[in-house]
matplotlib code that plots the C-alpha trace (Angstrom):
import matplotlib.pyplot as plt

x = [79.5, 82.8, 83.3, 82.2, 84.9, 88.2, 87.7, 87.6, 90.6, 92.4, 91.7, 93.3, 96.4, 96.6, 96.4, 98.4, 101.5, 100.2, 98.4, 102.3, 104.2, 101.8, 101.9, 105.6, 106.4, 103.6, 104.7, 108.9, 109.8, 107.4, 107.3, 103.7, 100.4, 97.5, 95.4, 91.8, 92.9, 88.8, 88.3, 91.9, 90.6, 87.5, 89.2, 91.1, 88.2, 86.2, 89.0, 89.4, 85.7, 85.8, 88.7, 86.8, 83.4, 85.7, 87.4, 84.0, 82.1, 84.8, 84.6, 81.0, 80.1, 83.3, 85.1, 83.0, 80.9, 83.7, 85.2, 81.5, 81.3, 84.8, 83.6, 80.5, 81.8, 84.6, 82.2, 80.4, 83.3, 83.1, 86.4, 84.5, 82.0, 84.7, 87.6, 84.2, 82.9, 86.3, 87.0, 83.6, 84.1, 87.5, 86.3, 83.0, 85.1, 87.8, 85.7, 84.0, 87.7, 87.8, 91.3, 91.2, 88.6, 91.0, 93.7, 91.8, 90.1, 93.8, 94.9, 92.4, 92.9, 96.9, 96.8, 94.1, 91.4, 94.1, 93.4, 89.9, 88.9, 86.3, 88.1, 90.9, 89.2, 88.0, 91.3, 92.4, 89.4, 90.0, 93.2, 92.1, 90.0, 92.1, 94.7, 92.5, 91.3, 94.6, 95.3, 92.6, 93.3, 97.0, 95.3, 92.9, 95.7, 98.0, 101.6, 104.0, 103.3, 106.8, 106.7, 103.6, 105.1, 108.3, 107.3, 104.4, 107.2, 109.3, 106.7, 105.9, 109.3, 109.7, 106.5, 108.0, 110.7, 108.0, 105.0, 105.0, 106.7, 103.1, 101.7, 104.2, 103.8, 100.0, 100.3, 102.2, 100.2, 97.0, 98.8, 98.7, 95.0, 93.8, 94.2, 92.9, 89.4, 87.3, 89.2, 91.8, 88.7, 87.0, 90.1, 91.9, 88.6, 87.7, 91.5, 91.2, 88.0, 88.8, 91.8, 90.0, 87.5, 90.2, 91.6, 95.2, 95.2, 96.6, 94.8, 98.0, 100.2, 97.5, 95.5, 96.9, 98.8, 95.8, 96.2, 99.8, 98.2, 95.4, 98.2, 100.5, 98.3, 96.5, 100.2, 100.8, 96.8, 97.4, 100.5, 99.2, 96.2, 98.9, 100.8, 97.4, 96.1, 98.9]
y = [58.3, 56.4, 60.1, 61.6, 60.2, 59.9, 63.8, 64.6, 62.6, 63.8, 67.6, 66.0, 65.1, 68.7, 70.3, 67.1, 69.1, 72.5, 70.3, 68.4, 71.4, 73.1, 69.5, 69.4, 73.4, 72.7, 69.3, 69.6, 73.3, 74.8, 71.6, 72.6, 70.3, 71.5, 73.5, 71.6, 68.8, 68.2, 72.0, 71.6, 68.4, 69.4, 73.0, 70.9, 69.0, 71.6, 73.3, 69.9, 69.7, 73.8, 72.8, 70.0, 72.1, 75.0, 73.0, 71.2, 74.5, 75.9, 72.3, 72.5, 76.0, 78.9, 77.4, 76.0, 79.2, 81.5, 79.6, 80.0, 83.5, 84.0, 81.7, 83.2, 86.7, 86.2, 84.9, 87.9, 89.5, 92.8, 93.7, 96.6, 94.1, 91.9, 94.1, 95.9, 92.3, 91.5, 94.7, 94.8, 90.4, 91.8, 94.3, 92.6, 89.8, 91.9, 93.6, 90.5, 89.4, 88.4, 88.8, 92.0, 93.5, 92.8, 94.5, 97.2, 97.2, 97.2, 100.1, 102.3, 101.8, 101.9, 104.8, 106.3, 107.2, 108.7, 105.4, 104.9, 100.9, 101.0, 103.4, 101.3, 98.5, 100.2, 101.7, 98.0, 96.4, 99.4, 98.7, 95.0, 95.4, 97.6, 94.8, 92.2, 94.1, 94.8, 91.2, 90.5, 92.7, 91.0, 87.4, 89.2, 90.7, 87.9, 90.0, 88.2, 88.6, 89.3, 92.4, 93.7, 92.0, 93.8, 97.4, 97.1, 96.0, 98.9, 101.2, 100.1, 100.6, 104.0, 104.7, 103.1, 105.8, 108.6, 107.1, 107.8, 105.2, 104.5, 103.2, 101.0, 98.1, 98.3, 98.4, 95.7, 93.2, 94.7, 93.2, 90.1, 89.7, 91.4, 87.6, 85.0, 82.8, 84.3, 86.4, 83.5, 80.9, 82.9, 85.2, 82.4, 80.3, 83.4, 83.6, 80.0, 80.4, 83.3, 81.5, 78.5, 80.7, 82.7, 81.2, 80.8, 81.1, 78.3, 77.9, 76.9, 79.5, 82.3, 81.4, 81.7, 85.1, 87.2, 86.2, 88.6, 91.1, 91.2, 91.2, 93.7, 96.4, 97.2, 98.0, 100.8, 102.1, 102.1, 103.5, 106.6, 107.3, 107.4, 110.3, 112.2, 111.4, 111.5]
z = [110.9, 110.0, 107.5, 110.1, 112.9, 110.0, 109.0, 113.1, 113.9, 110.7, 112.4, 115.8, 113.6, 112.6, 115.9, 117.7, 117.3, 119.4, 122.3, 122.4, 122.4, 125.4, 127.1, 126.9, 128.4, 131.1, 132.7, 131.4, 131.4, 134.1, 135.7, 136.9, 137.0, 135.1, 137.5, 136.2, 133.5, 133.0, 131.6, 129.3, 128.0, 127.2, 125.9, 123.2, 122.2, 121.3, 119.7, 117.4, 116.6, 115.6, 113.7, 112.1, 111.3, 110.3, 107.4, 106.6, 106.0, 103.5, 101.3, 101.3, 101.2, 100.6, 98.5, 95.8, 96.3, 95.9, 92.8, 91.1, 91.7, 90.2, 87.2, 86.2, 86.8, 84.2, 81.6, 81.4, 80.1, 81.5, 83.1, 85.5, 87.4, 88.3, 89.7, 91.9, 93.0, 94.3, 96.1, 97.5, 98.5, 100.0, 102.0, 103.2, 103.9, 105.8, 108.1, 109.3, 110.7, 113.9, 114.3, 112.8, 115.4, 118.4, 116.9, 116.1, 119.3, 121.0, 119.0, 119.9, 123.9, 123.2, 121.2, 123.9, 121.0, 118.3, 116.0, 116.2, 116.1, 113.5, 111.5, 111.3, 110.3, 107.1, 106.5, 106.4, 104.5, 102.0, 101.3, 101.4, 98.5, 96.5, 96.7, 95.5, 93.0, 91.5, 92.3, 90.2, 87.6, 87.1, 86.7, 83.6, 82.1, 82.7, 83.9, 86.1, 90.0, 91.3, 89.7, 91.6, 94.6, 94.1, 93.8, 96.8, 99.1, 97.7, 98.7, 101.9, 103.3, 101.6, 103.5, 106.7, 106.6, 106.9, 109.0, 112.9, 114.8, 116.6, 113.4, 111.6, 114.1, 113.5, 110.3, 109.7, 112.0, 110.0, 107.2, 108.7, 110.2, 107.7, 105.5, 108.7, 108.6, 106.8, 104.1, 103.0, 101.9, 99.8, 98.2, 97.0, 95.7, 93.9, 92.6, 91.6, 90.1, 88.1, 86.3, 85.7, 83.4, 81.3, 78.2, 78.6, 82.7, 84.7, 88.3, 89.6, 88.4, 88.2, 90.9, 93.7, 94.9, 95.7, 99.6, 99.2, 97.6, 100.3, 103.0, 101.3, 100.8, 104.7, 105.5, 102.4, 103.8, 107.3, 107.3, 105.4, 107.5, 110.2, 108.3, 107.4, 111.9, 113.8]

ax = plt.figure().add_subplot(projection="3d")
ax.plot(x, y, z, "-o")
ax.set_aspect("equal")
plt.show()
């Protein structure tokens, strides 16, 4: 129980900031009284214990699951198995974001049907997975990560110049959901994981950096399912 109480109050201390900042606007700026303080209290505690279970799933399950998988999929020393587990982890993982199916879902009322939502969420899990998978295939092969970096954002605003001004901004948002709860844990375990198992790889340089992959790509696939739909 005292764990149990120090790892809830050290999730309070992360969120203490937000609940001061909406405090603050609502009693200083808007000079306004909470319309039912119970509710917002009990609102921010549940958000705190989600918070707390959240973070205490990913050290107990995702992460140590996702550096495992990364492990004993680079031991077996075929390059093929491992770029397809991470595109299919990236893609599975991707369309199980939450904050991925309200955009989506937004889209398709916007854009009154022209961007369907559960075709856009594969357009971004695809592209999702593709990025990890190249990710993945620059931590075997050991080149530098700005240069991947470098020519993906290249492309995606030479795209930007051509793709219908209806897409871009949903593109570039997909980038961003497209890397939220459930995607970030495992991706960068795995990324972790993976470097730990290659000769020569160091976690903390090679490790991490699949996360930008994973966000840079949905923007390069969205935007050209906009050219070929709309």
């Amino acid at each position: 129980m005292k764990n149990f109480f120090y790892l809830f109050f050290k999730s309070l201390k992360d969120v203490a900031a937000l609940i001061i900042v909406i405090i603050f606007f609502q009693t200083a700026i808007l000079q306004e009284p909470f319309v039912n303080p119970l509710q917002t209290i009990v609102g921010i505690f549940l958000v705190v214990l989600g918070l707390f279970l959240f973070m205490r799933g990913l050290e107990i399950g995702l992460f140590p699951l996702g550096e495992l998988l990364g492990y004993s999929f680079a031991l077996k020393g075929n390059i093929w198995w491992v770029l397809i587990f991470a595109a299919t982890l990236g893609y599975a993982t991707t369309i199980a974001e939450p904050a991925l199916i309200v955009i989506a879902s937004k889209a398709q009322i916007i854009t009154e049907g022209k961007l369907s939502a559960f075709t856009l969420r594969n357009v971004v899990a695809i592209g999702v997975a593709g990025g990890i998978a190249i990710g993945v295939f620059r931590i075997i092969v050991g080149h530098p990560i700005q240069h991947y970096i470098i020519t993906g954002y290249v492309l995606v605003m030479v795209i930007t110049l051509f793709a219908p001004k209806e897409i871009i901004g949903i593109a570039y948002d997909s980038g961003g959901v497209a890397t939220s709860t459930v995607t970030v844990p495992l991706i960068t375990a795995l990324g972790i994981g993976l470097a730990s198992s290659i000769s020569g790889r160091n976690p903390m340089v090679d490790g991490f950096g699949l996360i930008a992959f994973a966000s840079l790509a949905p923007m390069i696939t969205v935007m050209c399912y906009g050219l070929l739909v709309i």
